[in-house]
PyMOL Python script that loads the backbone (N, CA, C, O; Angstrom):
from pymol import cmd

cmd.read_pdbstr("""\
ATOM      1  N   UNK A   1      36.210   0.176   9.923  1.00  0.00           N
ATOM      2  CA  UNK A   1      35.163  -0.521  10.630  1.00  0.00           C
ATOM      3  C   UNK A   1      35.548  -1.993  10.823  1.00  0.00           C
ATOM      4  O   UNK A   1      35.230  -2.562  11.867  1.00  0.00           O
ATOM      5  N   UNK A   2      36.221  -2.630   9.855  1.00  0.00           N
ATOM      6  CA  UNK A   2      36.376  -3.673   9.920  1.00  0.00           C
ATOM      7  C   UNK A   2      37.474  -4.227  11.005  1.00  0.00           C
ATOM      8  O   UNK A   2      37.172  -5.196  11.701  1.00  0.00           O
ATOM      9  N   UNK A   3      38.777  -3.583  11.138  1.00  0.00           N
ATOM     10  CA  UNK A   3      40.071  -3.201  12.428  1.00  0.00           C
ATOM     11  C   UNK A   3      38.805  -3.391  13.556  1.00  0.00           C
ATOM     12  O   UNK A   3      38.747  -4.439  14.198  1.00  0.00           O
ATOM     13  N   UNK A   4      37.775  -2.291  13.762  1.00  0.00           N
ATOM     14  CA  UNK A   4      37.317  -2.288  15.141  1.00  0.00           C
ATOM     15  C   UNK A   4      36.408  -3.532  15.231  1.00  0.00           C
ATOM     16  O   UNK A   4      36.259  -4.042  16.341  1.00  0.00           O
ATOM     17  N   UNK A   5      35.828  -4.031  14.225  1.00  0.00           N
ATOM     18  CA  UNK A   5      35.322  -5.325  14.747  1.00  0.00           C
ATOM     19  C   UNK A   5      36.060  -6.364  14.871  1.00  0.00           C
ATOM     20  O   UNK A   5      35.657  -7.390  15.419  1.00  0.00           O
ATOM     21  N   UNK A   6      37.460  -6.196  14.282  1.00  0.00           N
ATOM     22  CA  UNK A   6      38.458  -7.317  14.715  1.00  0.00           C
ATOM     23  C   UNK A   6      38.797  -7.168  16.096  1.00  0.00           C
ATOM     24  O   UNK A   6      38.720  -8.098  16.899  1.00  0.00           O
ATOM     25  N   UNK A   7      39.215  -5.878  16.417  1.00  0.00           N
ATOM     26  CA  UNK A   7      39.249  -5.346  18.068  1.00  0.00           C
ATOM     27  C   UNK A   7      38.155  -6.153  19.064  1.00  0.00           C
ATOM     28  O   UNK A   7      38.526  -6.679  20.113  1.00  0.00           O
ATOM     29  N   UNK A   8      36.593  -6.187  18.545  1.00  0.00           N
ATOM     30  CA  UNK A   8      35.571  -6.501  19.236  1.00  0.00           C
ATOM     31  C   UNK A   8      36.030  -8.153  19.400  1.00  0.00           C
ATOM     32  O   UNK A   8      36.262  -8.686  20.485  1.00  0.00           O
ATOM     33  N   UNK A   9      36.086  -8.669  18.388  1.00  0.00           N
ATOM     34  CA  UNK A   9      36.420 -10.132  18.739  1.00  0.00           C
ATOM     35  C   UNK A   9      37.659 -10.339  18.895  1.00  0.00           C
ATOM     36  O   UNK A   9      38.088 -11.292  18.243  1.00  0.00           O
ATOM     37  N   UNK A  10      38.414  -9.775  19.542  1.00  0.00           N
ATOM     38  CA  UNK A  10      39.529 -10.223  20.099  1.00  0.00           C
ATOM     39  C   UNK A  10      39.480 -10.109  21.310  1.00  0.00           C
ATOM     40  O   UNK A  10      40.059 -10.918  22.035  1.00  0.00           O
ATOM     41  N   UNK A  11      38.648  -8.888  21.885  1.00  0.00           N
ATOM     42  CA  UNK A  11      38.031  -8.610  23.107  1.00  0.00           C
ATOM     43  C   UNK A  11      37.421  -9.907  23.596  1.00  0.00           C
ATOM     44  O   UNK A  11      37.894 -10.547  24.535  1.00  0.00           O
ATOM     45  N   UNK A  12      36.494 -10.213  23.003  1.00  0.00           N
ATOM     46  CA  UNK A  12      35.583 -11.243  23.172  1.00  0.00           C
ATOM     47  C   UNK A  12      36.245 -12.629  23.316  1.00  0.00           C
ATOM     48  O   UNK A  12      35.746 -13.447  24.089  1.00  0.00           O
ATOM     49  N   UNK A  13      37.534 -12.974  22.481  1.00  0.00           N
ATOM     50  CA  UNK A  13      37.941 -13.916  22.699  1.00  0.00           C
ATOM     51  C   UNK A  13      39.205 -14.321  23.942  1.00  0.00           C
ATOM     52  O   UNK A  13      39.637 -15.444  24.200  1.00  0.00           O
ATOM     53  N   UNK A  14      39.550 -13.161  24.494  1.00  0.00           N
ATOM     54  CA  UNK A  14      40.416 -12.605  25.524  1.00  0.00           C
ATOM     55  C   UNK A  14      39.055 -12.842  27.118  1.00  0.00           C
ATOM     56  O   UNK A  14      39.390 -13.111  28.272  1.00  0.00           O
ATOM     57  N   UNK A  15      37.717 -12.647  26.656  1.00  0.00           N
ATOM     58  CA  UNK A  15      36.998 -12.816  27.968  1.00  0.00           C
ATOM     59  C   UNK A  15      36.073 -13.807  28.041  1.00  0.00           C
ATOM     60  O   UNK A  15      34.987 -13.745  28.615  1.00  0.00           O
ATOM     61  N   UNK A  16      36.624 -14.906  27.324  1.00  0.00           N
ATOM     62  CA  UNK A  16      35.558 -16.100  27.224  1.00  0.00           C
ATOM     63  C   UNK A  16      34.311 -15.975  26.141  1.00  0.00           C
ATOM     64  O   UNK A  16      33.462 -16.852  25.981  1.00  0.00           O
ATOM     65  N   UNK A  17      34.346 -15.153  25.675  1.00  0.00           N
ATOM     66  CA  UNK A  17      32.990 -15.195  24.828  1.00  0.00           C
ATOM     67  C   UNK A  17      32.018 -13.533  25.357  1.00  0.00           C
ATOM     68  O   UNK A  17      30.850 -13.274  25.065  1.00  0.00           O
ATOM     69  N   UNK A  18      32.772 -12.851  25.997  1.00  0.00           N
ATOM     70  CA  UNK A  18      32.022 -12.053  26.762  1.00  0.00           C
ATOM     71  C   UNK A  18      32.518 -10.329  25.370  1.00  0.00           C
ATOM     72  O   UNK A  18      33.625  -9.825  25.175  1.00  0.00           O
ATOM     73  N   UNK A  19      31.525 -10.057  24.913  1.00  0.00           N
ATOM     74  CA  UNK A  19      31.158  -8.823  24.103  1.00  0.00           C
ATOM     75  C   UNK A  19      31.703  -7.969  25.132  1.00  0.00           C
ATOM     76  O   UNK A  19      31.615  -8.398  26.283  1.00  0.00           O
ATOM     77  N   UNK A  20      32.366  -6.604  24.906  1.00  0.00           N
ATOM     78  CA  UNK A  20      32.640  -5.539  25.502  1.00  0.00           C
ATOM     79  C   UNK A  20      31.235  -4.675  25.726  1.00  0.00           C
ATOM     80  O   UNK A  20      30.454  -4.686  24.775  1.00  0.00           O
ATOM     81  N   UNK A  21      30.851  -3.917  26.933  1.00  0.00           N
ATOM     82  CA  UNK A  21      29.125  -3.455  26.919  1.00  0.00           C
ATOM     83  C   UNK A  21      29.894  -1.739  26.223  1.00  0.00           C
ATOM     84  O   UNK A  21      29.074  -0.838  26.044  1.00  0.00           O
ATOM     85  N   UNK A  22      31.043  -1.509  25.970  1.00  0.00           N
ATOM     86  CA  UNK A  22      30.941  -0.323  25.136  1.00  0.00           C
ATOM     87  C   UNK A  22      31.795  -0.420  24.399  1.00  0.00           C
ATOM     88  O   UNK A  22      32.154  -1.595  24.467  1.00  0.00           O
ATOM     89  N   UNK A  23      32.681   0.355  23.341  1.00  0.00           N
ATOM     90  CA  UNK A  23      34.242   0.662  22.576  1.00  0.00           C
ATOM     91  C   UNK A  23      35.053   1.241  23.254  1.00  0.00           C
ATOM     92  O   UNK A  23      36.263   1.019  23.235  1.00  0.00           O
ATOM     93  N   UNK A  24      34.386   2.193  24.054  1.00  0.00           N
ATOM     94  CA  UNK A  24      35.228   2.475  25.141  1.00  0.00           C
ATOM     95  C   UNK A  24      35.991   1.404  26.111  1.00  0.00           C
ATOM     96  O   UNK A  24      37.172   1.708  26.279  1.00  0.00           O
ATOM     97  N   UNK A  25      35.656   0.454  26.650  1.00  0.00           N
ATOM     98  CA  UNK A  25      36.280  -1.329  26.607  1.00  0.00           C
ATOM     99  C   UNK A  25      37.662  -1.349  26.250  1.00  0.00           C
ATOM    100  O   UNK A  25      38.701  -1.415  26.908  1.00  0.00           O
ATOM    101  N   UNK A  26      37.356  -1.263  24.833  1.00  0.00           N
ATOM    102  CA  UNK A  26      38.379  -1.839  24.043  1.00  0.00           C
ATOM    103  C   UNK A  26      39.232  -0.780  23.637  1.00  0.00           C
ATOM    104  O   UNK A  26      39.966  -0.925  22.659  1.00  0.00           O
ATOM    105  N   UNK A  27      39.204   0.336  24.332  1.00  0.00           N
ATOM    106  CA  UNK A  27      40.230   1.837  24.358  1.00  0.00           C
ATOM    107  C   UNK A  27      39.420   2.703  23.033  1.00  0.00           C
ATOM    108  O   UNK A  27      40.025   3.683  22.598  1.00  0.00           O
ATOM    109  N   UNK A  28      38.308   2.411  22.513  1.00  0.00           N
ATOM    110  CA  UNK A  28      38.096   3.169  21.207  1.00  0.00           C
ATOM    111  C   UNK A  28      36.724   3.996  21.590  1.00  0.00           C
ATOM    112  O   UNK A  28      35.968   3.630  22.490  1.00  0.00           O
ATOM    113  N   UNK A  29      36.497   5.250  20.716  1.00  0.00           N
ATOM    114  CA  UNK A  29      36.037   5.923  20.608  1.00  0.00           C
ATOM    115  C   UNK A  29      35.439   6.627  19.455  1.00  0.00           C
ATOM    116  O   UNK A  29      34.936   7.748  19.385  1.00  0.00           O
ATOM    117  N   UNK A  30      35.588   5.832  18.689  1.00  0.00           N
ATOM    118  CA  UNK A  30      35.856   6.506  16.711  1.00  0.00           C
ATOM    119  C   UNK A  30      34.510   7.155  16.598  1.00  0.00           C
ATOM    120  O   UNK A  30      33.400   6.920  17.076  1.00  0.00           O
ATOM    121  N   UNK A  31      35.114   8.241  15.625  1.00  0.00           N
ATOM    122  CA  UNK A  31      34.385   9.238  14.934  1.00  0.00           C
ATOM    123  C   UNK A  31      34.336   8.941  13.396  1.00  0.00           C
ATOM    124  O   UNK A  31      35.507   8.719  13.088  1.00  0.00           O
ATOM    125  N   UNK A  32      33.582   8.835  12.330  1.00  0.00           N
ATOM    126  CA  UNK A  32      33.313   8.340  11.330  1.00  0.00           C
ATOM    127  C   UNK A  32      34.003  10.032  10.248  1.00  0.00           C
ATOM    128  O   UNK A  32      33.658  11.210  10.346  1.00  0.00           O
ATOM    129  N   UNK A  33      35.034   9.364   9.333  1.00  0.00           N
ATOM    130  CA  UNK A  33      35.396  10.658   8.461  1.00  0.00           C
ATOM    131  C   UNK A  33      34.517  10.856   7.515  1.00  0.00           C
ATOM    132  O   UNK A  33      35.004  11.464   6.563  1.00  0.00           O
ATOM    133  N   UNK A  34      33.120  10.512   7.370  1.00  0.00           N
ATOM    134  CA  UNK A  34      32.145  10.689   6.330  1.00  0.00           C
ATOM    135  C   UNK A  34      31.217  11.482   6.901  1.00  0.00           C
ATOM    136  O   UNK A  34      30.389  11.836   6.062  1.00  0.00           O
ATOM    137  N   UNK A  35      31.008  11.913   7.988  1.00  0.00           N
ATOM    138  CA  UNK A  35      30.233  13.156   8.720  1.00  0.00           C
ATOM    139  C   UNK A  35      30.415  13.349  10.211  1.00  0.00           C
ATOM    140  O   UNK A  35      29.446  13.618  10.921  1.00  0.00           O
ATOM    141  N   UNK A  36      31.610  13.218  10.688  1.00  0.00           N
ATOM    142  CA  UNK A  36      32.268  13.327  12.030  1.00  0.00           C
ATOM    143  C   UNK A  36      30.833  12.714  13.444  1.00  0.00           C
ATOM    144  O   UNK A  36      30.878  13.144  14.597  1.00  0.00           O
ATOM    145  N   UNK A  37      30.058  12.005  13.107  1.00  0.00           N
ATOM    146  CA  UNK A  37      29.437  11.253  14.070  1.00  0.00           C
ATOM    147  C   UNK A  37      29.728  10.165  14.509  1.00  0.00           C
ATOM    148  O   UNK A  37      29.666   9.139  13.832  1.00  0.00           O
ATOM    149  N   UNK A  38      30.068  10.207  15.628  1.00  0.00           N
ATOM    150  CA  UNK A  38      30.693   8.650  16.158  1.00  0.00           C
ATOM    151  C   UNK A  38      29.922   7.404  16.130  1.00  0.00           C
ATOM    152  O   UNK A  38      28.713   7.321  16.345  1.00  0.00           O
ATOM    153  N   UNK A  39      31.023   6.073  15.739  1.00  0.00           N
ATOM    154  CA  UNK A  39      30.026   4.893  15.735  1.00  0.00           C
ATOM    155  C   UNK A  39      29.273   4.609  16.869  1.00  0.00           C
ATOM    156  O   UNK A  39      29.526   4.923  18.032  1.00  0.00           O
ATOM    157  N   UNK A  40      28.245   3.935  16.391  1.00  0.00           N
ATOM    158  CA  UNK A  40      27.190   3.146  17.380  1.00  0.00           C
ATOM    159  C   UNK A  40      27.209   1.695  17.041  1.00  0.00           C
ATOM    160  O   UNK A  40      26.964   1.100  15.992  1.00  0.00           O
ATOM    161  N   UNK A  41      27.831   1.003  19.088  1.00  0.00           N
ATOM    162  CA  UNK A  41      27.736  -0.134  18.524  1.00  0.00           C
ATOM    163  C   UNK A  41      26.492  -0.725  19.510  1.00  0.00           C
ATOM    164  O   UNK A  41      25.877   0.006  20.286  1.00  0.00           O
ATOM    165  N   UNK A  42      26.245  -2.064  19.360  1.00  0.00           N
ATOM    166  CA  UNK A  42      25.036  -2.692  19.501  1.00  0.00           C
ATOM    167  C   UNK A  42      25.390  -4.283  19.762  1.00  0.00           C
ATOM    168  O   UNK A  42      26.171  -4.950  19.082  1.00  0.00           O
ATOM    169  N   UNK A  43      24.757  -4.664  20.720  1.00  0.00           N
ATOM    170  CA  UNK A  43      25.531  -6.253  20.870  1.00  0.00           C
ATOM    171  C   UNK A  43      24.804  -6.843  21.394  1.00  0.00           C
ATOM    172  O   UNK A  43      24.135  -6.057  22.067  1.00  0.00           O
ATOM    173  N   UNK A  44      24.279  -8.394  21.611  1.00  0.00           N
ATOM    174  CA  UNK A  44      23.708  -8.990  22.269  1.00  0.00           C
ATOM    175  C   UNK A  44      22.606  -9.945  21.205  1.00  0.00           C
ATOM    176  O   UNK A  44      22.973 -10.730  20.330  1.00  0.00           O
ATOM    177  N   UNK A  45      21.254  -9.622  21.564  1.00  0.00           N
ATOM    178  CA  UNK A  45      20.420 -10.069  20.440  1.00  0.00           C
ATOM    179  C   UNK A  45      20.068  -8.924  19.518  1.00  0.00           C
ATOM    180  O   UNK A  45      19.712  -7.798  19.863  1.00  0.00           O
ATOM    181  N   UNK A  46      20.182  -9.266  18.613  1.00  0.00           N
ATOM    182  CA  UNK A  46      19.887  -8.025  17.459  1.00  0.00           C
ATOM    183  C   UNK A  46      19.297  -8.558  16.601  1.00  0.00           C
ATOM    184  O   UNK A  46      19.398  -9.687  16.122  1.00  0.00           O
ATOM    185  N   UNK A  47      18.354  -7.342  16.290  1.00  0.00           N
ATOM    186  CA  UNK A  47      17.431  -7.670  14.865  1.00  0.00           C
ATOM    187  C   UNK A  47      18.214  -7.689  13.460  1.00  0.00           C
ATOM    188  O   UNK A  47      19.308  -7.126  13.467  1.00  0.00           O
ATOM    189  N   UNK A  48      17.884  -8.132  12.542  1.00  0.00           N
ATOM    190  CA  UNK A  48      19.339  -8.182  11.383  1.00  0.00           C
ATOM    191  C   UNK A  48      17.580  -8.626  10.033  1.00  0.00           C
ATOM    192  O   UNK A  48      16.547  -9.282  10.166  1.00  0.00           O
ATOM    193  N   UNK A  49      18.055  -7.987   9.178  1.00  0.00           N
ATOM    194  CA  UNK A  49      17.112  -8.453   7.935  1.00  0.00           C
ATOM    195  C   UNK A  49      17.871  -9.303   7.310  1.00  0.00           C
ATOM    196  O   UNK A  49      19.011  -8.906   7.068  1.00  0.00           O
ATOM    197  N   UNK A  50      17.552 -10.484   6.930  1.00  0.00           N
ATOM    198  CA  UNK A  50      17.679 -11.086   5.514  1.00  0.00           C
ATOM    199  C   UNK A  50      18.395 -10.666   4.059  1.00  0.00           C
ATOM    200  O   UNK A  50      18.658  -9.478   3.869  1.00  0.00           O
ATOM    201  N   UNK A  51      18.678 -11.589   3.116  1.00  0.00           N
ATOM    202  CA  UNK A  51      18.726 -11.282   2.269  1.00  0.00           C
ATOM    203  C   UNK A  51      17.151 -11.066   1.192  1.00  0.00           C
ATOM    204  O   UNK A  51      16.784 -10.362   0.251  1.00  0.00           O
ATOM    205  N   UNK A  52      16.749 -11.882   1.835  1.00  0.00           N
ATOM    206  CA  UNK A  52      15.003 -11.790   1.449  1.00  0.00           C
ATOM    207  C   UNK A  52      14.244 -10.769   1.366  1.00  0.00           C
ATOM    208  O   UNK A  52      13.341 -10.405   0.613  1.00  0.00           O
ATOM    209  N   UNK A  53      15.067 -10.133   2.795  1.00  0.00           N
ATOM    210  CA  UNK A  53      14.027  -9.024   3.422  1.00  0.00           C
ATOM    211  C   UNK A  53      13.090  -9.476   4.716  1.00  0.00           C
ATOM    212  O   UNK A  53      12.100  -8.823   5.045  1.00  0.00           O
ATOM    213  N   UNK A  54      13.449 -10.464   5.287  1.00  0.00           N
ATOM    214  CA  UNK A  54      12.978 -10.890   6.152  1.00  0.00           C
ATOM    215  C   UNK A  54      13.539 -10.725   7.371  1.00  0.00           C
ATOM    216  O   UNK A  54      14.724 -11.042   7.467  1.00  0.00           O
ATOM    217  N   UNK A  55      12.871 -10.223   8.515  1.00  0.00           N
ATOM    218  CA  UNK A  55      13.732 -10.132   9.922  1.00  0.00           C
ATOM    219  C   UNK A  55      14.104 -11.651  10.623  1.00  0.00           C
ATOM    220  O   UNK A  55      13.539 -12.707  10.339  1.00  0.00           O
ATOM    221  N   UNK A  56      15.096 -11.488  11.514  1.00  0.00           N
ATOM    222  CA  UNK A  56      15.058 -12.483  12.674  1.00  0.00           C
ATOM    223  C   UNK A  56      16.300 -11.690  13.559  1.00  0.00           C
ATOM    224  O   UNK A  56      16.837 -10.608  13.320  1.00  0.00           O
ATOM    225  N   UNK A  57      16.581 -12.837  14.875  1.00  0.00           N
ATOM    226  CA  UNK A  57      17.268 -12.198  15.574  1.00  0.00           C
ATOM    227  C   UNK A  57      18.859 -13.139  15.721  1.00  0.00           C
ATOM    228  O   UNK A  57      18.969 -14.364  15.676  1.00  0.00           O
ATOM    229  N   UNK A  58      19.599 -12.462  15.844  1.00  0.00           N
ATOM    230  CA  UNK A  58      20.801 -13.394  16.203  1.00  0.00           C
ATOM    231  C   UNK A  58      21.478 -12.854  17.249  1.00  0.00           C
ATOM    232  O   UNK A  58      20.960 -11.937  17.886  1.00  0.00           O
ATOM    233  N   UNK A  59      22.720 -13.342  17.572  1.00  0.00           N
ATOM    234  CA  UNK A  59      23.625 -13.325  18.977  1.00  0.00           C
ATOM    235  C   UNK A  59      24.772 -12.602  18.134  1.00  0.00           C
ATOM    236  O   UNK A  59      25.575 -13.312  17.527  1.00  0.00           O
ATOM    237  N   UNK A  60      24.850 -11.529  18.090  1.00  0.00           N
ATOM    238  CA  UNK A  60      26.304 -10.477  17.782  1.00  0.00           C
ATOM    239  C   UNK A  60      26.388  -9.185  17.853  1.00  0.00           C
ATOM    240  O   UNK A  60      25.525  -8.608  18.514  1.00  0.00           O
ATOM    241  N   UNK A  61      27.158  -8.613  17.372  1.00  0.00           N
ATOM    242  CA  UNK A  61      27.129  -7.313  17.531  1.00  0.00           C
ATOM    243  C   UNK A  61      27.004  -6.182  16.270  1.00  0.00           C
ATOM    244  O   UNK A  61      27.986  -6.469  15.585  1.00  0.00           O
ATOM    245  N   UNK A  62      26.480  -5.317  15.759  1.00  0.00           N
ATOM    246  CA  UNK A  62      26.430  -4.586  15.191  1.00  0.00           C
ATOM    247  C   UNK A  62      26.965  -3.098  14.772  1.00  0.00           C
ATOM    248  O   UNK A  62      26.206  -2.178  15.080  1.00  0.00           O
ATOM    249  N   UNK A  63      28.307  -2.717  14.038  1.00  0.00           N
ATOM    250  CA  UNK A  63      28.525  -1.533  14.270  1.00  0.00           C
ATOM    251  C   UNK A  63      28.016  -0.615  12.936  1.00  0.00           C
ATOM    252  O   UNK A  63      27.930  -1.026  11.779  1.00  0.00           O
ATOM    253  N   UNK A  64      27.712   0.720  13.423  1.00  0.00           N
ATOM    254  CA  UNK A  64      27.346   1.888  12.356  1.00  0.00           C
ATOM    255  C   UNK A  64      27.543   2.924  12.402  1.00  0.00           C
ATOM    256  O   UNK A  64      27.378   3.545  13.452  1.00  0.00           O
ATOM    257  N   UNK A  65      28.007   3.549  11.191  1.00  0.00           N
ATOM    258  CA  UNK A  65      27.773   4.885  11.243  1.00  0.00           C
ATOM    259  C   UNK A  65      26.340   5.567  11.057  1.00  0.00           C
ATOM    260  O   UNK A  65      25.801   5.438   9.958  1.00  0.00           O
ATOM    261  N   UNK A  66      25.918   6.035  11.712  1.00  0.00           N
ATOM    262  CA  UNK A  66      24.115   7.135  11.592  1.00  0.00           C
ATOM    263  C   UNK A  66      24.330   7.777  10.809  1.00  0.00           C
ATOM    264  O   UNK A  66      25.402   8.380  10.760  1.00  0.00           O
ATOM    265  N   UNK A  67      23.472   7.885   9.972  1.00  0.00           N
ATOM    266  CA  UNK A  67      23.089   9.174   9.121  1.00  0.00           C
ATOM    267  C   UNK A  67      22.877  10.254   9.187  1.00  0.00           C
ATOM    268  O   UNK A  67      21.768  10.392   9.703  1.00  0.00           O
ATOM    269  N   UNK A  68      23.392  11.330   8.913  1.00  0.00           N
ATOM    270  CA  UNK A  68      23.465  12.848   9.740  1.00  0.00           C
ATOM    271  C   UNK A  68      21.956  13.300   9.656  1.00  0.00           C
ATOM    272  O   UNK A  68      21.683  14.274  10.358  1.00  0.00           O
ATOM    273  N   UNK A  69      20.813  12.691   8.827  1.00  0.00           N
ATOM    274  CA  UNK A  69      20.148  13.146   8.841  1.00  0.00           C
ATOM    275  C   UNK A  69      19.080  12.485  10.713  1.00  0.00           C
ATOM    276  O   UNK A  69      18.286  13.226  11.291  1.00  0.00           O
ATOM    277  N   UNK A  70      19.323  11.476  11.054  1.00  0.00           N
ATOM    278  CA  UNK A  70      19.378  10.712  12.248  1.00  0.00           C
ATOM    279  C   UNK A  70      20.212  10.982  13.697  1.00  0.00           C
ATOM    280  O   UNK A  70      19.829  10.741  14.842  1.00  0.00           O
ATOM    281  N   UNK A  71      21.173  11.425  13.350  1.00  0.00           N
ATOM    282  CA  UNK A  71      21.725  11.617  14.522  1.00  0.00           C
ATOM    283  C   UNK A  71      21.633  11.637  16.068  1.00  0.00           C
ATOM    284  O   UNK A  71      22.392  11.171  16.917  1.00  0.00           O
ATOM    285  N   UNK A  72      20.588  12.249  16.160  1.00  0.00           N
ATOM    286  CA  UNK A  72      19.786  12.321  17.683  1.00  0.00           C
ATOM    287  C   UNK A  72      18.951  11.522  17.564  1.00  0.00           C
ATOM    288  O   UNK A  72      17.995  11.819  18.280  1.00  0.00           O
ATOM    289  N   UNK A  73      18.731  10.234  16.772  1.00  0.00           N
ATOM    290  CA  UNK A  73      18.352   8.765  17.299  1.00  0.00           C
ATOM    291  C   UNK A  73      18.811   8.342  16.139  1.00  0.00           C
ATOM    292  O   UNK A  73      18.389   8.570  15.005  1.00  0.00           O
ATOM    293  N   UNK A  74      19.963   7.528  16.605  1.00  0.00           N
ATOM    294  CA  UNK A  74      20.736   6.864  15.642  1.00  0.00           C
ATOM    295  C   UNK A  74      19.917   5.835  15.758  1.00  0.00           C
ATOM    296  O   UNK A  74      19.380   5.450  16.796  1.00  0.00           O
ATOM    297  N   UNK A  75      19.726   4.982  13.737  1.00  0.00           N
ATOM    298  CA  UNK A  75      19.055   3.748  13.570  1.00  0.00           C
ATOM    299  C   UNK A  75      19.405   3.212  12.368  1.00  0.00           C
ATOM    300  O   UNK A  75      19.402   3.761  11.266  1.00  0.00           O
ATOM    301  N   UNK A  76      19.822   1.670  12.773  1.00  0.00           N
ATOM    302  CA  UNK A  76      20.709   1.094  12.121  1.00  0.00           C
ATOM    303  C   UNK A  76      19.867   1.315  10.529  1.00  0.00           C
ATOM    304  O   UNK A  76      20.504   1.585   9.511  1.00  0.00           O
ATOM    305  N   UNK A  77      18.376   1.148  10.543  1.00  0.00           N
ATOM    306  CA  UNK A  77      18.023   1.363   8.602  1.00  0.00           C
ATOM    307  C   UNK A  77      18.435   2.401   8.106  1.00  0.00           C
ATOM    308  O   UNK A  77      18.379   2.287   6.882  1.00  0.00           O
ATOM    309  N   UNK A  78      18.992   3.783   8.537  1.00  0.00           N
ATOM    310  CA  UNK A  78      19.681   4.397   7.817  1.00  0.00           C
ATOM    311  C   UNK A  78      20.976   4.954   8.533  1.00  0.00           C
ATOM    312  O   UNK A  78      21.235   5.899   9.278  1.00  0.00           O
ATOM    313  N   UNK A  79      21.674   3.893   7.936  1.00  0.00           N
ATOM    314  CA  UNK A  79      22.934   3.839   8.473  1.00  0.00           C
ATOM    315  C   UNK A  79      23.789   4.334   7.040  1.00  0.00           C
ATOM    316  O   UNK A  79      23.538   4.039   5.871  1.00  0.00           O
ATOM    317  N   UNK A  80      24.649   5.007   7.473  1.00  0.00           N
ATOM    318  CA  UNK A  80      25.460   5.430   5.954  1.00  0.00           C
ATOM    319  C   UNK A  80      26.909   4.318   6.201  1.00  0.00           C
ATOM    320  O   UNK A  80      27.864   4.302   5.424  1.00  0.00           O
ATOM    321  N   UNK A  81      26.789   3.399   7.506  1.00  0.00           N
ATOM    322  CA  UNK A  81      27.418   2.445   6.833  1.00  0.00           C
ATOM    323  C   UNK A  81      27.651   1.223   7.941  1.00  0.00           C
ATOM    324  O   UNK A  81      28.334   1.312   8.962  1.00  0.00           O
ATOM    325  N   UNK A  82      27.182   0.487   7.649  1.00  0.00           N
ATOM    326  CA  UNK A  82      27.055  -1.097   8.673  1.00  0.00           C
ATOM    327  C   UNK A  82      27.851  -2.353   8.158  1.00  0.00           C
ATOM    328  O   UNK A  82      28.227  -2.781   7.067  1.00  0.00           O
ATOM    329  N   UNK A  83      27.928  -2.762   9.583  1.00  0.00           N
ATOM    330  CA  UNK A  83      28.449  -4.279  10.019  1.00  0.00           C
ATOM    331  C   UNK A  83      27.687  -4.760  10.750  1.00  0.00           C
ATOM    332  O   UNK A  83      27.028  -4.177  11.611  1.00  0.00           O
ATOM    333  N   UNK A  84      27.691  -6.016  10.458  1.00  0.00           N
ATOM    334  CA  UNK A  84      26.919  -6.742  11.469  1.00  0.00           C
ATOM    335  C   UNK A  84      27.571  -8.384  11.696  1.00  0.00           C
ATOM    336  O   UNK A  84      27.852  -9.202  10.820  1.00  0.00           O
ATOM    337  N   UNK A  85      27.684  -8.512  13.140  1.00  0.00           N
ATOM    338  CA  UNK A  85      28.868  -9.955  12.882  1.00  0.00           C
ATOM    339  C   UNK A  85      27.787 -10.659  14.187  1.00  0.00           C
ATOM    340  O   UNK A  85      27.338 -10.211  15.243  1.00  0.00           O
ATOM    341  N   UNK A  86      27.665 -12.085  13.397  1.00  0.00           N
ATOM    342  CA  UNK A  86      27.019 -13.270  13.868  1.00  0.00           C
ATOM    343  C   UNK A  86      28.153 -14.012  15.068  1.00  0.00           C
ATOM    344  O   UNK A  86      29.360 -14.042  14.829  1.00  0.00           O
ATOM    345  N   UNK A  87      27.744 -14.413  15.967  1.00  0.00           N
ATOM    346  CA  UNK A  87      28.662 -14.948  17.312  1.00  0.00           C
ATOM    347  C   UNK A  87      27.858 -16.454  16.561  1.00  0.00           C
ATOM    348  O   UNK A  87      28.783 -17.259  16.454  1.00  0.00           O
ATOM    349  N   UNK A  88      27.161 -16.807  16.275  1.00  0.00           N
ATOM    350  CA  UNK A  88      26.418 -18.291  16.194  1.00  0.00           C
ATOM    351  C   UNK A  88      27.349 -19.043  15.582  1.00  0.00           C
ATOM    352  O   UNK A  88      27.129 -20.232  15.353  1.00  0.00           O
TER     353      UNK A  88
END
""", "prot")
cmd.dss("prot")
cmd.show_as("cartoon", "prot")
cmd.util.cbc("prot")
cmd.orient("prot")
């Protein structure tokens, strides 16, 4: 996960600041070896909790693996495994 978010910002830094709108972009496609569901990524303004537990929103992108129990609406609170990278 961490390779493909280096991928994402290298993308990003190759187009001025401009996020890829898929992974497909950036030639990728990945499938997660912890329950063969592919990542979901997410970019722009995103909701992100705290260490508090408190929401707000920031400017980046978010990648995850869904939880098999989620699948047919993947959502980042049960994610069996997240990133989340701040552009600010």
């Amino acid at each position: 996960m961490a390779i493909l978010a280096w991928k994402i910002m290298e993308y990003s830094h190759e187009h001025q600041g401009v996020l890829p709108e898929n992974l497909a972009q950036i030639g990728e496609s990945p499938v997660s070896a912890l329950n063969n569901l592919p990542f979901v990524y997410e970019h722009g303004d995103i909701k992100v909790v705290t260490d508090g537990g408190d929401s707000t929103t920031i400017r980046g992108f978010r990648l995850f693996i869904p939880h098999e129990d989620y699948a047919s609406k993947p959502n980042w609170k049960k994610a069996s495994s997240l990133m989340e990278v701040s552009l600010e």
